[in-house]
C-alpha positions in Angstrom: 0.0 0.0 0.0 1.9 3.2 -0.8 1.9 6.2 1.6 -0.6 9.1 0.5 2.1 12.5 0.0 0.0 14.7 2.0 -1.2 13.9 5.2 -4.5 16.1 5.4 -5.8 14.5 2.2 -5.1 11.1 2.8 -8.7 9.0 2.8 -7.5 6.8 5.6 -4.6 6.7 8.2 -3.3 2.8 9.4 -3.2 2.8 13.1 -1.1 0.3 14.1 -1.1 -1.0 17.8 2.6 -1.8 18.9 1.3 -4.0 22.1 -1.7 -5.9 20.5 0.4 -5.7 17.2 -3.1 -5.0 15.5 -4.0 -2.6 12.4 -7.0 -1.4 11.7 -7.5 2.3 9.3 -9.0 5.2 10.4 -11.1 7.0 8.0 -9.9 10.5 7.1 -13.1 12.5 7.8 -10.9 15.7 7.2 -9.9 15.0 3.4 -12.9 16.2 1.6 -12.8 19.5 3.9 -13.1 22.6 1.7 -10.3 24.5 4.7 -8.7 23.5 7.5 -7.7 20.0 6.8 -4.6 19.7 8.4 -5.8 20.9 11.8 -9.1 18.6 11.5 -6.7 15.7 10.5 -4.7 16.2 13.3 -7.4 16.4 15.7 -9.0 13.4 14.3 -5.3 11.7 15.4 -4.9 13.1 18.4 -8.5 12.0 19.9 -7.8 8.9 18.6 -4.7 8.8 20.9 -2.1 8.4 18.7 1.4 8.3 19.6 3.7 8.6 16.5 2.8 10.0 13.2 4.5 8.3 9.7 4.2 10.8 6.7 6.7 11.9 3.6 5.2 15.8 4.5 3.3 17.5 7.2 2.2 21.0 6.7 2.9 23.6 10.0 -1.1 23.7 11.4 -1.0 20.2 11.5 2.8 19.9 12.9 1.2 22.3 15.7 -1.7 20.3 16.8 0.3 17.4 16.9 3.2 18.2 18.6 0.7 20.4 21.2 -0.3 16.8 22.1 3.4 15.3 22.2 2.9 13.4 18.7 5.9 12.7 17.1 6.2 12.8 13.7 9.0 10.7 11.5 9.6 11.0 7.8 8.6 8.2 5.7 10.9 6.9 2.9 10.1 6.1 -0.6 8.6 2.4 0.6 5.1 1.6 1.3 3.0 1.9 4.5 3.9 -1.7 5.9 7.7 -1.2 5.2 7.7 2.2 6.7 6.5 0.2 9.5 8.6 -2.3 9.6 11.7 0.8 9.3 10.0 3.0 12.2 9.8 0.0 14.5 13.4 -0.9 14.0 14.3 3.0 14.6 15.1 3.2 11.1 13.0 6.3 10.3 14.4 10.2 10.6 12.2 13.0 12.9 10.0 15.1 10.5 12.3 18.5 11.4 10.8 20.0 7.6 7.7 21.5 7.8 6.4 22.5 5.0 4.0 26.2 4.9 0.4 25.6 4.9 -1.3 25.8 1.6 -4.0 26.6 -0.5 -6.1 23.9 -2.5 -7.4 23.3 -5.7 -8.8 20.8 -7.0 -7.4 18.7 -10.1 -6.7 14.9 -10.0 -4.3 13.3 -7.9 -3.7 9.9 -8.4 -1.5 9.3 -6.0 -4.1 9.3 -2.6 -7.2 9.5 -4.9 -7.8 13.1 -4.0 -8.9 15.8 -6.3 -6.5 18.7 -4.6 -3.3 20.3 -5.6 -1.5 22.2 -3.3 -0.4 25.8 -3.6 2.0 27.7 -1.2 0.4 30.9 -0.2 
């Protein structure tokens, strides 16, 4: 399953329990948002008590909310979700230091995380 390049967008997030060692996805209720995505994904993770955050990008609203509730956030590598995994868990995975700006939306096709949004820096 490849990894979704924005982390607002994304239809679904896997949660992965480290102690039960279960995975189940969380549906994205945030994606289709017309503004403030990032901050309503992020909430969406933090009530969902989520410990560690996997993403390629994370935009600075999101970045906020998370680390506001002491969620770490590593940067995922050009593998998919499972192997990211498996790289995280073997402390194989870099902190997310590069935040990008928050951006603007519009919508064309994105193939990639079967969104219809492109970003634009402001």
């Amino acid at each position: 399953m490849n990894i979704c390049p924005s982390f607002a967008r994304t239809p679904f997030y896997l949660v992965y329990d480290n102690e039960s060692k279960k995975e189940e996805y969380l549906d994205n209720t945030a994606a289709a948002s017309q503004g403030g995505a990032g901050i309503i994904a992020a909430q969406l993770l933090v009530d969902d008590k989520i410990d560690v955050v996997l993403t390629p990008r994370c935009g600075k609203n999101s970045a906020d909310v998370l680390s506001a509730a002491g969620i770490r956030l590593y940067k995922t590598q050009s593998l998919g979700a499972e192997e990211n995994l498996v790289k995280y868990l073997e402390g194989n995975l870099d902190k997310l230091d590069n935040i990008h700006p928050d951006s603007i939306y519009v919508v064309i096709e994105d193939e990639s995380c079967n969104t219809k949004r492109k970003r634009r820096n402001r």
